[in-house]
C-alpha positions as a Markdown table, in Angstrom:
| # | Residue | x | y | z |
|---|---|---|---|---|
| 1 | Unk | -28.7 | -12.1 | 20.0 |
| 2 | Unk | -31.2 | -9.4 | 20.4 |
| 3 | Unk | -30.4 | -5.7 | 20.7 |
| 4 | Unk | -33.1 | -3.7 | 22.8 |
| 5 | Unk | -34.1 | -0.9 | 20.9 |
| 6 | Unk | -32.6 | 2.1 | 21.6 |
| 7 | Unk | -34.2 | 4.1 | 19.0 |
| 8 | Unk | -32.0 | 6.9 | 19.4 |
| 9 | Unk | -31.3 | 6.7 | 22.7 |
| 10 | Unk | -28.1 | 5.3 | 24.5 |
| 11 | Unk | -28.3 | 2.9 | 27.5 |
| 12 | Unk | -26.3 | 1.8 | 30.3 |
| 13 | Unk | -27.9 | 0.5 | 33.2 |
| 14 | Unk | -26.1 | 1.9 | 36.3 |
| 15 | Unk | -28.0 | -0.9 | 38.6 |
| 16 | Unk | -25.1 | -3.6 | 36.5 |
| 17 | Unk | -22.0 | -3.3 | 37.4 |
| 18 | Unk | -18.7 | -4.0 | 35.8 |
| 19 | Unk | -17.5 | -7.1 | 36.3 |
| 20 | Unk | -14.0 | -7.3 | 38.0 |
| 21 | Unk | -11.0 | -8.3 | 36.7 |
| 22 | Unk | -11.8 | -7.2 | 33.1 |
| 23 | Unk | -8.6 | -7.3 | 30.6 |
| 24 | Unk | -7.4 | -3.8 | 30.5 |
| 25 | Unk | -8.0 | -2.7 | 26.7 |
| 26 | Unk | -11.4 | -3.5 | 27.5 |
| 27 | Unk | -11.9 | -1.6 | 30.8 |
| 28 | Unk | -10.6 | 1.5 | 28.0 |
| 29 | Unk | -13.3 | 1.0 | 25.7 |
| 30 | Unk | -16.2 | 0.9 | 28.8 |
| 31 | Unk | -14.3 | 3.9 | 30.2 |
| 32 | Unk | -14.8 | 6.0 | 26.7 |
| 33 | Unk | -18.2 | 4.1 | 26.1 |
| 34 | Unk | -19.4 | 5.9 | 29.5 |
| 35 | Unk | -18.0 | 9.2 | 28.8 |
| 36 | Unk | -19.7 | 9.5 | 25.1 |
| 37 | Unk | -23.2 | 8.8 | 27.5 |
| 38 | Unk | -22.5 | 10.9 | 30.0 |
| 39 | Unk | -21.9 | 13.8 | 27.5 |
| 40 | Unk | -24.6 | 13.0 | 25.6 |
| 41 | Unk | -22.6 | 12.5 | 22.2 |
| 42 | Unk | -24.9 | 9.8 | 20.7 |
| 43 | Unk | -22.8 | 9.2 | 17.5 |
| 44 | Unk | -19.5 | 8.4 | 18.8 |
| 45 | Unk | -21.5 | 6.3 | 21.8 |
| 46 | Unk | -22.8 | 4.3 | 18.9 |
| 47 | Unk | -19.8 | 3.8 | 16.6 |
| 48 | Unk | -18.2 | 2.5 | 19.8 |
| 49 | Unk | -20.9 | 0.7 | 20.9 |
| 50 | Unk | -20.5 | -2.0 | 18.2 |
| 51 | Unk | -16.5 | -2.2 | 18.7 |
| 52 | Unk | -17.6 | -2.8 | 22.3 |
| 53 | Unk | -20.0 | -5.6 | 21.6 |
| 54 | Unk | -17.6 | -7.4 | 19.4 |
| 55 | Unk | -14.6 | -7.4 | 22.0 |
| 56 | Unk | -16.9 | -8.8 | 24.6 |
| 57 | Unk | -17.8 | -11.8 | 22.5 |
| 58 | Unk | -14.0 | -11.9 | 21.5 |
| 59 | Unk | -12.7 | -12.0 | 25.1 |
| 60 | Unk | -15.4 | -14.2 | 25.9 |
| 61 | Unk | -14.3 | -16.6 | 23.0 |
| 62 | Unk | -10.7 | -16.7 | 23.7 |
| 63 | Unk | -11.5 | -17.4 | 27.5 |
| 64 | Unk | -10.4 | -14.5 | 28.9 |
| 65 | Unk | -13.7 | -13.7 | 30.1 |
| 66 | Unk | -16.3 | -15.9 | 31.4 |
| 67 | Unk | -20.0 | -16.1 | 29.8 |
| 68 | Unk | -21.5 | -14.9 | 33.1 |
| 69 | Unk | -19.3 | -11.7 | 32.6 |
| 70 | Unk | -20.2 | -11.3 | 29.1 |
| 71 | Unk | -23.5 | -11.8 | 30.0 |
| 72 | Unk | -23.5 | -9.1 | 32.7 |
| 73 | Unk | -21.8 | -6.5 | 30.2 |
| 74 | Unk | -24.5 | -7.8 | 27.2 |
| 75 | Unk | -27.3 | -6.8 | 29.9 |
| 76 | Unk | -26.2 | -3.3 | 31.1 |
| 77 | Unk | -25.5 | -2.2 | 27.7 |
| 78 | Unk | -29.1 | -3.3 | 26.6 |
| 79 | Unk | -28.1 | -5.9 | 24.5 |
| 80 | Unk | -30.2 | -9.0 | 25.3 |
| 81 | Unk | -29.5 | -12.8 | 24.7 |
């Protein structure tokens, strides 16, 4: 897995949505995820960022979500597979 670099930059593409139906915990950590970019605070974005990543590919693993939703979240949070 490829991450786009994002220097020191944070990215969310707007143009990918959310999937629907996400588990709940996880919706929590994409709602904190997007407040940390929209304020700007680049270091708590990135210390979340990686928690983030991992519960994707956790949830994805344990079949709660399905790869084209992981996929989705992977690509509007720049991180390319």
């Amino acid at each position: 897995m490829n991450v786009v670099d994002r220097g020191e930059k944070m990215f969310i593409d707007p143009d990918i949505s959310i999937p629907p139906n996400m588990p709940k915990l996880l919706l929590e950590d994409l709602k904190l995820l997007q407040k940390y970019y929209d304020d700007g605070d680049w270091l708590h974005y990135d210390l979340l960022f990686d928690a983030v990543e991992g519960s994707i590919k956790s949830y994805h693993l344990c079949g709660k979500i399905s790869r084209a939703d992981a996929v989705q979240l992977f690509h509007r949070y720049g991180i390319m597979i």
